[in-house]
C-alpha positions in Angstrom: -2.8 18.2 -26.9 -1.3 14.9 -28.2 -2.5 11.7 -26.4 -0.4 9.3 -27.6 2.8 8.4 -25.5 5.8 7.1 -26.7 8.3 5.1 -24.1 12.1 4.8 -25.7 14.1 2.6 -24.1 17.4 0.7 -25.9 15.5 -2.3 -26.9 12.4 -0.7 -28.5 10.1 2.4 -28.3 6.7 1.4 -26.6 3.8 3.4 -27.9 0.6 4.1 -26.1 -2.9 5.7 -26.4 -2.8 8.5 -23.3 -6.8 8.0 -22.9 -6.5 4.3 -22.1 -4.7 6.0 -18.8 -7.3 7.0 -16.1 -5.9 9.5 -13.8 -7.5 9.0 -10.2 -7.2 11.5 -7.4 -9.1 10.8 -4.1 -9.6 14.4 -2.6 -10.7 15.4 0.7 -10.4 19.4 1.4 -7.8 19.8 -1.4 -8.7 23.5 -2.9 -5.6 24.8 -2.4 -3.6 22.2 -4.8 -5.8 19.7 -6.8 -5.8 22.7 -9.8 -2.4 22.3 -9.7 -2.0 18.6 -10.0 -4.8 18.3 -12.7 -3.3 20.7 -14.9 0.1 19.0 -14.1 -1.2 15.9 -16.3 -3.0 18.0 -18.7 -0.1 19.9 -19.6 1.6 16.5 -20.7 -1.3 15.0 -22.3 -3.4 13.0 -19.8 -6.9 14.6 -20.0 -8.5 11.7 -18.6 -8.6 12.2 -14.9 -11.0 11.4 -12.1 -11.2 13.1 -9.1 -13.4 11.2 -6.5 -14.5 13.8 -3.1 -14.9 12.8 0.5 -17.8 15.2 0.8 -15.3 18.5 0.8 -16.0 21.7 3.0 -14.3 23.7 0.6 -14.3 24.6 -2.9 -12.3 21.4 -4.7 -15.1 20.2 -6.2 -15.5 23.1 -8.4 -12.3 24.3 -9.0 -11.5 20.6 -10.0 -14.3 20.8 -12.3 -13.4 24.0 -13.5 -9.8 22.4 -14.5 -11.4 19.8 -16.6 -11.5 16.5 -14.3 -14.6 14.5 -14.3 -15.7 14.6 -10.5 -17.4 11.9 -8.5 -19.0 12.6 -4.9 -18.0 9.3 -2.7 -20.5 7.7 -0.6 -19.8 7.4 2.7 -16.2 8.7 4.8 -12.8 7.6 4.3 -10.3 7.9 1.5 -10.3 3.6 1.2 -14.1 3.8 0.7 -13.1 6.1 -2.3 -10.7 4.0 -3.7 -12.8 1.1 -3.7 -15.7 2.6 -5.2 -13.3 4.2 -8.2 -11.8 0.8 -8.7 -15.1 -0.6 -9.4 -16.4 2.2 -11.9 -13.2 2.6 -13.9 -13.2 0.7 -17.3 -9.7 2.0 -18.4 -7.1 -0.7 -19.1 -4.3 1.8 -17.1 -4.8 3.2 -13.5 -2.5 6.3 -12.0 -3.4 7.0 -8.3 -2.4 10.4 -7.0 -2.8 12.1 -3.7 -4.9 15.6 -4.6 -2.6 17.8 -2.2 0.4 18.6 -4.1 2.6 16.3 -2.4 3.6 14.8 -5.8 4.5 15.8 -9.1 2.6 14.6 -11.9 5.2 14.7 -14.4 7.1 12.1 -13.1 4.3 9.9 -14.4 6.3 8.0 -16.5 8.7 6.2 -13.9 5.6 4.4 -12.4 4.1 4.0 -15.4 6.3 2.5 -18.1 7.0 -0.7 -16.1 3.5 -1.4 -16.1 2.8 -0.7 -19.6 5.7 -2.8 -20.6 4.5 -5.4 -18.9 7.5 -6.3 -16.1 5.1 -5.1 -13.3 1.1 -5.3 -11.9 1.6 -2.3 -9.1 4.4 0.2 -9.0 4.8 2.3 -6.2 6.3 5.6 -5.8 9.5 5.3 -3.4 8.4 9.1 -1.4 11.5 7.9 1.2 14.0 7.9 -1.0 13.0 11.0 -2.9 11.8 13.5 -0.2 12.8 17.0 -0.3 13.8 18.8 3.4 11.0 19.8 5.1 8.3 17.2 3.3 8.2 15.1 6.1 7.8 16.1 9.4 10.1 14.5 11.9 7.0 12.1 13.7 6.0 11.1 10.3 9.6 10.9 8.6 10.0 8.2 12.0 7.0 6.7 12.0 7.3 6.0 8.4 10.4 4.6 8.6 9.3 2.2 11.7 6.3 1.1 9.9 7.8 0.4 6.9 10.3 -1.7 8.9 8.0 -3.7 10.4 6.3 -4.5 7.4 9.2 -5.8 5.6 10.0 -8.2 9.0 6.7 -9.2 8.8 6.3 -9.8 5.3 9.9 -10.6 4.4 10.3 -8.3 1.7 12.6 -5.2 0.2 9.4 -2.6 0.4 10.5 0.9 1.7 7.2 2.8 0.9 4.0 0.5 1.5 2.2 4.3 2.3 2.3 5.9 -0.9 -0.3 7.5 -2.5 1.2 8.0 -6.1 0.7 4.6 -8.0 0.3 2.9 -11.2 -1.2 -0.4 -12.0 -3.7 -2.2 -14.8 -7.5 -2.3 -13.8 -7.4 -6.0 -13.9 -4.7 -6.2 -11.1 -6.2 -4.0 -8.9 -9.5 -5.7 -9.4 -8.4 -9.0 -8.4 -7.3 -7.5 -5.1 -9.7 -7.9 -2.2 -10.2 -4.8 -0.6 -11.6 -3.5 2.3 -10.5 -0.8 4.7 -12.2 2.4 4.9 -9.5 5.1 5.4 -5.7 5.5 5.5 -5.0 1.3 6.1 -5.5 1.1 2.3 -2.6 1.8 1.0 -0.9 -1.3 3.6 -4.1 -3.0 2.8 -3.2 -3.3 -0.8 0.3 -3.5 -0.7 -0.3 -6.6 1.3 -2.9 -8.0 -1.1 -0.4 -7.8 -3.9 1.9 -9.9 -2.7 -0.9 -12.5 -1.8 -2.2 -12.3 -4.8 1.5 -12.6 -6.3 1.0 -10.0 -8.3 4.3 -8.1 -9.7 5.2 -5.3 -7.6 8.0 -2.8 -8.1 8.9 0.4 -6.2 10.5 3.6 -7.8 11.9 6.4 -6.5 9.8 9.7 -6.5 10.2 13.1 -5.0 8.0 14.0 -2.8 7.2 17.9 -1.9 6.5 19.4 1.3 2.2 20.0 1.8 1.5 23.4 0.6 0.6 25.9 3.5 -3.3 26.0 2.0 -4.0 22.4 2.8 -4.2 20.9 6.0 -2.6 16.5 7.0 -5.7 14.6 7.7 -3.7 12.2 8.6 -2.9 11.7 12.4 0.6 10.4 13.1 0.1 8.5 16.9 -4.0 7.4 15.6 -3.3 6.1 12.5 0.4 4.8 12.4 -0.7 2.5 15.0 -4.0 1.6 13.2 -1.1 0.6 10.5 0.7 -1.0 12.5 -1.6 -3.4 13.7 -3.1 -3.7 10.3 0.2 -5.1 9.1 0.2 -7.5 12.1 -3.2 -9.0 11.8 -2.9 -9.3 7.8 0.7 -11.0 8.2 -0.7 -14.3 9.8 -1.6 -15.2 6.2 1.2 -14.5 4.6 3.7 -15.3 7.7 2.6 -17.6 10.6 6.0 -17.6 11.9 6.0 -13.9 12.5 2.4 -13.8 14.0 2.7 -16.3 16.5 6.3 -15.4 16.9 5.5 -12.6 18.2 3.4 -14.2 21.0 5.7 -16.9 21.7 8.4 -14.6 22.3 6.3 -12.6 25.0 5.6 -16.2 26.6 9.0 -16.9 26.5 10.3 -13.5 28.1 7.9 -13.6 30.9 8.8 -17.3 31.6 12.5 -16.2 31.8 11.4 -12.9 33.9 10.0 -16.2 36.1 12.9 -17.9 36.1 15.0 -14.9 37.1 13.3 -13.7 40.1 12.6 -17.0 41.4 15.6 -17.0 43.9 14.7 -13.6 45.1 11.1 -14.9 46.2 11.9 -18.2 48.0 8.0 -17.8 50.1 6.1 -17.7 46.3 8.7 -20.6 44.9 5.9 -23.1 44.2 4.0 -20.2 42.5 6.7 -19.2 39.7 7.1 -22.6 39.0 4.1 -22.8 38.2 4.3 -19.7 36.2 7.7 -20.6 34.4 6.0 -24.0 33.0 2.7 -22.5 31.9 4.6 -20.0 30.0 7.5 -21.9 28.7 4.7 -24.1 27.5 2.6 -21.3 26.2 5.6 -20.3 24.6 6.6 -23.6 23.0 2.6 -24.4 21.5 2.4 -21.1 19.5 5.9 -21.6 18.1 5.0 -25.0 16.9 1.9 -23.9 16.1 3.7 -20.6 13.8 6.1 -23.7 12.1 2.7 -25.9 11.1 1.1 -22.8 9.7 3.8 -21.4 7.8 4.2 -24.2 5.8 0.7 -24.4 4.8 1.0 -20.7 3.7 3.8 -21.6 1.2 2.0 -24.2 -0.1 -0.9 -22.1 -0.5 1.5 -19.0 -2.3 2.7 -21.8 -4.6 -0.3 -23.4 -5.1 -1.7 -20.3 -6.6 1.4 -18.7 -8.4 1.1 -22.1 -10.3 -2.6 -21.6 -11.5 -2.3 -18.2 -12.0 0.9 -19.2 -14.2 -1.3 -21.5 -15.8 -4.3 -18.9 -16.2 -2.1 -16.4 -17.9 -0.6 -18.8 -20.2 -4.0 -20.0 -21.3 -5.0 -16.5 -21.6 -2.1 -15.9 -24.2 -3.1 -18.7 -26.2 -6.7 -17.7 -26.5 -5.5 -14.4 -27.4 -3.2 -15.6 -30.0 -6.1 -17.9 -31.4 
């Protein structure tokens, strides 16, 4: 099978080496699609692919062996846990991340990863909203997707649609630089979030996205994890926006001082008592909104402060390089 990729576009044609791309699938009970997904890339030249295990019940292991992928038991539980290990034993120059239940298809490889090759992105995501077929998403997760990823993009003021895909493409030294921690599903959030910290380039593109087959079963649980994200996309967003963390607080505060103020005619024998009440909250209110304002502007003068030295890194990198 020939390895070597060839991009066309109008400006130029962008050739690659098809073994500097690792192909990583974190797999967890998978038996009954990861063959299919492997040979998927091997049928259009990507033999290089990785699968790393959560300690299956099942036969993936072998039969991902038996397709030809280089397997890796992962230490501990969780599919973050398996990412982070891969990330640090991976020496290729070109990472594709692909969930190992079928979800996905493998030959749309090339929308993710041309933009990275090519240089205009560090992380592309695959878009699975705008591409899904009917019955891919159940109706809980096609909602709670849709109210996740809409709190994410208030929190973090951004255009993201998809922050829980599991098909990605991005170099080894962006994904390296990115601090990561969580153990299970948060990850994907987790590094979504960390790229635009980082200011790394991020694009999304639209992918379709396949109902599970019948052979292999969610692990993920809609209620227990979606709110797991959800407050994982809170607590990360008082680094990147204050405003939004403590807004959130100030605007409780400021509701229940106006519940306060409401009622207060209604409750003539407790008058002193809501006063009270209105005050401390309207003050409560009134600190954590200053205090969102005073941190917010530290946090772009932090995001600028490091876009300008990596600016200055990558710049200095070129030269060298050109040397």
């Amino acid at each position: 099978m020939n390895t070597i990729g060839i991009f066309m576009t109008e400006e130029h044609n962008l050739i690659f080496d098809k073994n500097d791309v690792c192909i990583f699938i974190p797999v967890l009970n998978e038996e009954g699609a990861v063959k299919d997904v492997i040979e998927g890339f091997k049928n259009i030249g990507y033999n290089n692919i990785l699968v790393y295990d959560g300690n299956s019940k099942d036969k993936t292991r072998e039969i991902a062996a038996a397709a030809g992928a280089r397997v890796v038991i992962q230490s501990g539980k969780g599919k973050g846990r398996a990412m982070i290990q891969a990330f640090g034993a991976i020496t290729e120059k070109y990472i594709v991340m692909i969930d190992g239940d079928g979800t996905e298809k493998p030959e749309e490889i090339n929308a993710l990863l041309y933009p990275v090759l090519e240089g205009k992105a560090d992380h592309v995501a695959g878009d699975r909203i705008a591409g899904r077929t009917p019955d891919a998403f159940t109706s809980l997760n096609l909602f709670g997707n849709r109210v996740i990823n809409r709190f994410f993009r208030r929190a973090f003021k951004s255009e993201h649609r998809d922050i829980l895909t599991g098909y990605r493409a991005f170099t080894r030294e962006s994904v390296q630089a990115l601090d990561l921690k969580q153990s299970g599903f948060v990850i994907e959030t987790e590094m979504t979030v960390e790229c635009l910290m980082k200011g790394q380039k991020f694009m999304e593109v639209p992918i379709t996205y396949l109902p599970r087959p019948e052979k292999v079963e969610t692990k993920l649980h809609p209620i227990r994890d979606g709110f797991k994200i959800s407050m994982a996309i809170y607590k990360y967003s008082r680094f990147y926006n204050p405003l939004f963390f403590f807004g959130v607080w100030s605007s409780l505060s400021c509701a229940l001082a106006l519940l306060t103020a409401a009622v207060h005619p209604f409750i003539t024998w407790h008058s002193s008592m809501l006063g009270t009440a209105f005050f401390f909250f309207a003050g409560i209110s009134a600190v954590l909104l200053i205090a969102g304002f005073t941190a917010d502007i530290s946090a772009t003068l932090h995001r600028k402060t490091l876009k300008a030295i990596r600016t200055n890194q990558k710049e200095q990198k070129k030269e060298y390089d050109q040397f």
